[in-house]
C-alpha positions in Angstrom: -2.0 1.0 -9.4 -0.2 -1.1 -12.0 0.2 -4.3 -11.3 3.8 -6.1 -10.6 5.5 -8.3 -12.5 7.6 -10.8 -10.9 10.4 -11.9 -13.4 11.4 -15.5 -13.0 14.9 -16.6 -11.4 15.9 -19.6 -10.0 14.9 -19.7 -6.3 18.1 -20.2 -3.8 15.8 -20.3 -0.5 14.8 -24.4 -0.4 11.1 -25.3 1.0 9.5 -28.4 1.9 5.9 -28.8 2.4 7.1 -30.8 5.6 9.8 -28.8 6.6 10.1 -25.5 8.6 8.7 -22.4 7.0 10.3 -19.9 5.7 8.4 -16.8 6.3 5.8 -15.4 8.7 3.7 -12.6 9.2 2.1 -10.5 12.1 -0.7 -9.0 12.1 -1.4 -7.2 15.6 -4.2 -9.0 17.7 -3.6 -12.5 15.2 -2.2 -15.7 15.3 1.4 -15.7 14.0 0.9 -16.9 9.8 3.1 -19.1 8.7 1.6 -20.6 4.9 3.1 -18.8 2.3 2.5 -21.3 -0.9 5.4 -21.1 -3.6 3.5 -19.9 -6.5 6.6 -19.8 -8.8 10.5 -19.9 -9.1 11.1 -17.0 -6.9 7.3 -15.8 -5.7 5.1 -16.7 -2.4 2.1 -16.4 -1.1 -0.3 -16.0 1.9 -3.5 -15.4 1.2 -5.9 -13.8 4.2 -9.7 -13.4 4.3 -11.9 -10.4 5.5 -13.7 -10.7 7.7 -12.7 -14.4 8.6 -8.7 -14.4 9.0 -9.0 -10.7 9.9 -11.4 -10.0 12.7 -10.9 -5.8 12.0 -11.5 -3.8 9.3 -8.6 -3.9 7.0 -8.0 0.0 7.1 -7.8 -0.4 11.1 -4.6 -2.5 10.0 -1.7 0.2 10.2 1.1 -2.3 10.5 2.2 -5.4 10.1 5.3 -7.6 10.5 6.8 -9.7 8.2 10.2 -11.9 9.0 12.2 -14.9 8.0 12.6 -17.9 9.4 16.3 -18.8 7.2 18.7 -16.4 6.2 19.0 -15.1 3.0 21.5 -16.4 0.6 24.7 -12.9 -0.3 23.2 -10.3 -2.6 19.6 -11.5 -2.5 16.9 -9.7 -0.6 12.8 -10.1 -1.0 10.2 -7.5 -1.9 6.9 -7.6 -0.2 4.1 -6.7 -1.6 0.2 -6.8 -1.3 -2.9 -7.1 -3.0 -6.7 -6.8 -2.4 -9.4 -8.5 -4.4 -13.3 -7.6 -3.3 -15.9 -9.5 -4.1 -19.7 -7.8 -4.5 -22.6 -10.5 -5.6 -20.7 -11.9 -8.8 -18.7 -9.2 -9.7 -14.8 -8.4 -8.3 -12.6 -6.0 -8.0 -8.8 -6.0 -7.0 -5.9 -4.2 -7.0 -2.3 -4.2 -8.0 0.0 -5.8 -6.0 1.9 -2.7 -4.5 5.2 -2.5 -2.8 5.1 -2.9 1.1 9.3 -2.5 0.9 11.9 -5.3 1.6 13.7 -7.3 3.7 17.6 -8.0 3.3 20.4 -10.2 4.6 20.9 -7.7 7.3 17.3 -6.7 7.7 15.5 -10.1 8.2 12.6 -8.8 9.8 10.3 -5.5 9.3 7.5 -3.5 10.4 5.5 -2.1 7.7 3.4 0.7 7.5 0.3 -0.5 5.3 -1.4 2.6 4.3 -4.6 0.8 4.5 -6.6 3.8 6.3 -5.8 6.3 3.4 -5.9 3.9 0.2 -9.2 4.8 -1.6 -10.1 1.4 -2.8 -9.4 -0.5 1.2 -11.7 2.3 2.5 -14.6 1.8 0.2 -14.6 -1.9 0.5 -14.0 -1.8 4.4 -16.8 1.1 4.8 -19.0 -1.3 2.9 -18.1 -4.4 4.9 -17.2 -5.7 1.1 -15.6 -9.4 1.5 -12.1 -9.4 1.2 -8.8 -11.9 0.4 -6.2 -10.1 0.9 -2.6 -11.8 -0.5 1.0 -10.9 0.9 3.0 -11.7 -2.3 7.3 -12.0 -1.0 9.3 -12.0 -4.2 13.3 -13.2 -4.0 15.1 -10.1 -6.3 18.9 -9.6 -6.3 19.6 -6.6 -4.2 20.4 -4.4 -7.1 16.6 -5.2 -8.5 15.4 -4.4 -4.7 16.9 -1.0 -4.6 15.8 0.1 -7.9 12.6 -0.8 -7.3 12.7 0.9 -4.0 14.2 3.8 -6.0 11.7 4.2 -8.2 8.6 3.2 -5.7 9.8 6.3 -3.7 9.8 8.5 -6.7 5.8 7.8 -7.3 5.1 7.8 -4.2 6.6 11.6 -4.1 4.6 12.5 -7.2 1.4 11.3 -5.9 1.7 13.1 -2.5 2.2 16.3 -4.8 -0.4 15.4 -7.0 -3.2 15.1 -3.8 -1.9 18.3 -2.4 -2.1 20.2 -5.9 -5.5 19.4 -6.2 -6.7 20.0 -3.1 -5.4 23.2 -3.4 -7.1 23.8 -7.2 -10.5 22.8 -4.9 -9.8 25.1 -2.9 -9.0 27.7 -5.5 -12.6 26.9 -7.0 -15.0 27.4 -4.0 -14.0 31.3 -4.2 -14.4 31.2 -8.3 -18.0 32.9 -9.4 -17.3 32.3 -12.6 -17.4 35.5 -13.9 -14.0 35.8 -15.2 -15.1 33.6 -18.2 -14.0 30.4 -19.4 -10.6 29.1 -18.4 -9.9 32.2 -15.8 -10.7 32.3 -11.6 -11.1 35.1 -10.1 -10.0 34.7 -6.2 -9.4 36.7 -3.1 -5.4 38.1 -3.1 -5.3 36.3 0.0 -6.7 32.7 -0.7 -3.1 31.4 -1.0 -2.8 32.1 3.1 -6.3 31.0 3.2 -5.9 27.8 1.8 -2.5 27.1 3.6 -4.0 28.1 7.1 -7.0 25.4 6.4 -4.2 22.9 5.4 -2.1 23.1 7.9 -4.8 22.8 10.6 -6.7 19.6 8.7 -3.0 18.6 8.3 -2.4 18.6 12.3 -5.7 16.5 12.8 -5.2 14.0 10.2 -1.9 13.9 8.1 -3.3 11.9 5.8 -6.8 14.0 5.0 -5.8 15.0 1.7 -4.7 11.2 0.8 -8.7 10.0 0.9 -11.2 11.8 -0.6 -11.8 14.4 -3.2 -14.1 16.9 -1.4 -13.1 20.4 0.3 
């Protein structure tokens, strides 16, 4: 995923390293997180390990809570985002920092559905008890900035969906091909359309998210 820019804006929440926080986090089963460190004008972070801060594997993580602790000043709003980094003997690897969604004057608190258990990346590292830091980034936007961002989050998030299911079905399509159509052609059963939507529709019912993780049949 590409990784987010934050553009820089003067900051209208105030913070004080000796005064009350201003945001928090839940994670179920965890002590309440409170030290998000101001990392620029209008950006904050927490940063979490794994194992250490997290006791569970990361893609056991299906939701988490984040919420203010001041209100937000009119027509300002904060995007949350995360982002892993895994680190394997002296090499690392991290992702972007990708949209969790937001919180608003009227919305001041959320639950947000990670996504962990399906994210390709979180479920090599967690299946390979990989060390982790995981960072909740909270970036103060104007609501207009929020809601295109939303916008547009929702848009790739609709064309990736699309993208998993197209090519499970094109995998699909090639476990019936012998290959003797020549190159560039399939030759398939006239009913592997119903075949393929029967087998998808009963992987969908016990995991809606089967197609999201791997690339196999």
């Amino acid at each position: 995923m590409e990784r987010v820019h934050f553009p820089a804006q003067q900051l209208a929440l105030t913070s004080s390293s000796q005064g009350p926080p201003l945001f928090g986090v839940v994670i179920s089963g965890l002590p309440v997180r409170t030290d998000f460190v101001q990392v620029d004008s209008n950006k904050y972070a927490c940063r979490l390990t794994c194992p250490g801060d997290i006791t569970i594997p990361l893609t056991s993580v299906t939701e988490l809570v984040i919420f203010l602790f001041q209100p937000l000043p009119p027509q300002q709003g904060i995007l949350c985002y995360w982002q892993m980094v895994a680190t394997t003997g002296q090499q690392q690897e991290a992702t972007g920092f990708e949209l969790l969604g937001s919180l608003t004057p009227n919305n001041p608190s959320k639950i947000f559905h990670t996504g962990w258990g399906e994210h390709e990346q979180m479920v090599q590292v967690s299946s390979s008890n990989t060390p982790v830091i995981l960072t909740l980034g909270l970036s103060v936007e104007p609501m207009d900035t929020i809601q295109n961002v939303q916008q547009n989050s929702r848009e790739s998030h609709r064309l990736f969906v699309a993208q998993k299911i197209a090519a499970d079905l094109y995998r699909f399509l090639q476990s019936f091909d012998t290959g003797s159509a020549g190159s560039g052609q399939m030759v398939v059963p006239k009913n592997v359309f119903d075949l393929w939507y029967q087998r998808f529709e009963s992987r969908l019912k016990r995991n809606p998210n089967f197609f999201l993780k791997s690339e196999e049949n």
